[in-house]
C-alpha positions in Angstrom: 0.0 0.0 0.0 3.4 2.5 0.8 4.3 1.6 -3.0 1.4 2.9 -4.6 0.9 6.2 -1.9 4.9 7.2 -3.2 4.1 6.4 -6.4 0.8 8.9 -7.0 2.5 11.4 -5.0 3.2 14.7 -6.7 7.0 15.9 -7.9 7.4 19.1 -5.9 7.2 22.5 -8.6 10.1 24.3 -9.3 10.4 27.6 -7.6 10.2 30.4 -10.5 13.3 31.5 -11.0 14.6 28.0 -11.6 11.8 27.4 -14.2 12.8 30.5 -16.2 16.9 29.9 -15.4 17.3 29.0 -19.0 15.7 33.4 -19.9 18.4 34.3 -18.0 20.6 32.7 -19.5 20.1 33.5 -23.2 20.4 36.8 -21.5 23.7 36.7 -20.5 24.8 35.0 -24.1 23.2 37.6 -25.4 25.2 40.6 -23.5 28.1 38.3 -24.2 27.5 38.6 -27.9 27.1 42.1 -28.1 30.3 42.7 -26.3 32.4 40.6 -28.4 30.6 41.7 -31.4 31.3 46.0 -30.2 35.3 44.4 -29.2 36.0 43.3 -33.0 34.5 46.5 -34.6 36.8 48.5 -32.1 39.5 46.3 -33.0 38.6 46.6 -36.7 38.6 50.2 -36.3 41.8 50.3 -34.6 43.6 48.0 -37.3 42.4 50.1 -39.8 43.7 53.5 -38.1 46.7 51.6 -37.7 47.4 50.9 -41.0 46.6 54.3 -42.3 49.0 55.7 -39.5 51.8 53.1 -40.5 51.0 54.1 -44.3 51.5 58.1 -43.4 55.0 57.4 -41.9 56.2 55.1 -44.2 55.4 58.1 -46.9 57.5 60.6 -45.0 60.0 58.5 -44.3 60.6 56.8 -48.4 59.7 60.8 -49.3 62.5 62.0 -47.3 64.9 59.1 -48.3 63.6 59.6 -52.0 65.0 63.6 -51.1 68.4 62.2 -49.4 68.9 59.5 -52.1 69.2 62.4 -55.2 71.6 64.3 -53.1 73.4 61.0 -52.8 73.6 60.8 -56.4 74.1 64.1 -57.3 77.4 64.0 -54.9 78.9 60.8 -56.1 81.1 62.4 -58.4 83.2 63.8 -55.3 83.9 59.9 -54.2 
């Protein structure tokens, strides 16, 4: 008679917040998400301001060298 009393016996509910765990959850992927989705366009943005910055030295630096390298050649004949 115990076996059958335990048997129609009812599974205790969840409390609330356990039953929606799984909303809170997709929250935080979500907020995860949108971090790392605003962290590669700032690193985007940075590579990109990078490579112009690297591209604006490297022009004054050859423009110079391309300045140094005439008067190189214009002086040779004194060697």
């Amino acid at each position: 008679m115990k076996a059958s009393a335990k048997a129609t016996k009812p599974k205790p509910l969840k409390p609330l917040a356990q039953s929606f765990g799984w909303i809170k959850q997709l929250e935080y992927i979500d907020i995860n998400l949108n971090n790392s989705r605003k962290l590669i366009q700032n690193l985007d943005n940075l590579s990109n301001s990078t490579t112009g910055l690297v591209n604006d030295v490297d022009m004054k630096v050859n423009g110079g060298m391309i300045g140094v390298q005439r008067v190189k050649a214009a002086l040779d004949w004194l060697d």
